[in-house]
C-alpha positions, 0 to 999 in steps of 0.5 A: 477135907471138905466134900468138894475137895474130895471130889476134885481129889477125886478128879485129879488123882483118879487113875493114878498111884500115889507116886503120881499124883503128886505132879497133877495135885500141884499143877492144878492147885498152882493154876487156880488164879491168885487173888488177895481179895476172892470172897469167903464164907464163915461157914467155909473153910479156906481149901473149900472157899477157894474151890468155890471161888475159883481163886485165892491167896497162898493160905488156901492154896496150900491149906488145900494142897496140904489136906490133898497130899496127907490124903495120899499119905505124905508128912506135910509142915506148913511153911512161912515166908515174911517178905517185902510185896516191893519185889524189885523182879515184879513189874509192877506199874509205877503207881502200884510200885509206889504203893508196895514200897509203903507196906509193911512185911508181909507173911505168904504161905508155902508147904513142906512135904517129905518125899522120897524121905526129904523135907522138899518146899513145894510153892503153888503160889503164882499161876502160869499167866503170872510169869510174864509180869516177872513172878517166879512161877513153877511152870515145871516141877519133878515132883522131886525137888524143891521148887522155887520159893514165891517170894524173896524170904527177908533174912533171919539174924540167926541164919544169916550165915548159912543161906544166900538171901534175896533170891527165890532159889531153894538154898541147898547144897550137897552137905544140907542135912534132911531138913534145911529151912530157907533163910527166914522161914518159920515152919508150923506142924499144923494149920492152928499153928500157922494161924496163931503165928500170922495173926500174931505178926500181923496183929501189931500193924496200924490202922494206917497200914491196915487201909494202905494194905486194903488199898493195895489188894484191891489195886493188886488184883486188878493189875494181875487181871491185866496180866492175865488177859496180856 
């Protein structure tokens, strides 16, 4: 980790055991404002960037709350979640709606961290604010169970059968094995991987795509300032 991640590691975990860190490292990387659009630094990486800036996207969210949790010694996979941004729960207004139902699939990240020896999705993604606009935020989590995903996973053709789709509930249930992705998701070992996969994915879309894209950030984020200041 960089030397502010380390000292807001320090401020967030001091005190406590490894046990209860868990809790407080989650709620304050949750309460970090997303944005699409929070300025970056070539000489930053994503988890000191969004330190800096004070908001950011799932990638550096959860490229921090990684490095912060395998700092307290927990197994920590990065998960990825192709969705579709024209989620019909978000109350998006109507040019804006308009505007999500033109983009192509899109790919937000989560975590995967083993704790108490289980493979358990721990989503910061959406800030408290952002509940009242309809998204799915995790105002209260155990520090046990799954959180809810951020977003609705598109389904996959090969799971299909074994996982509810269009919800962000985690799909479990008292026969799961240890390990049970969500329908669609595609898990990475390490950051490189992850990287690799999304630009991947993300490399075939068109210079059409790419500005309706650009547009919908900028106009995205300014909709969740609104939302904020409700």
């Amino acid at each position: 980790m960089s030397t502010l991640a380390e000292t807001k590691f320090m401020e967030w975990t001091k005190g406590l055991d490894v046990r209860e860190c868990i809790i407080p490292v989650f709620q304050h990387i949750r309460d970090i404002p997303y944005s699409l659009t929070a300025p970056g630094q070539r000489d930053m990486n994503a988890a000191e960037q969004i330190l800096v800036s004070g908001r950011g996207s799932c990638g550096p969210k959860h490229y921090l709350l990684a490095g912060m949790y395998r700092q307290l010694g927990f197994d920590v996979v990065f998960a990825t979640f192709p969705f579709l941004w024209n989620d019909p729960d978000l109350k998006y207004p109507p040019d804006l709606r308009k505007l999500a139902a033109s983009l192509p699939v899109a790919y937000p990240l989560a975590c995967r961290v083993r704790i108490d020896n289980r493979w358990v999705l721990v989503d910061a993604t959406w800030d408290r604010p952002l509940a009242q606009a309809g998204f799915p935020v995790n105002g209260h989590w155990d520090g046990r169970a799954d959180t809810r995903c951020a977003v609705k996973p598109l389904r996959s053709a090969v799971r299909t059968a074994f996982c509810r789709t269009a919800t962000n509930e985690p799909c479990r249930t008292d026969l799961d094995a240890e390990y049970n992705p969500l329908d669609g998701e595609q898990d990475h070992g390490d950051e490189d991987d992850r990287i690799r996969y999304y630009r991947e994915k993300t490399g075939m879309r068109t210079k059409d795509e790419i500005n309706r894209i650009r547009r919908f950030y900028r106009e995205f984020d300014a909709w969740l300032e609104r939302v904020r200041a409700l």
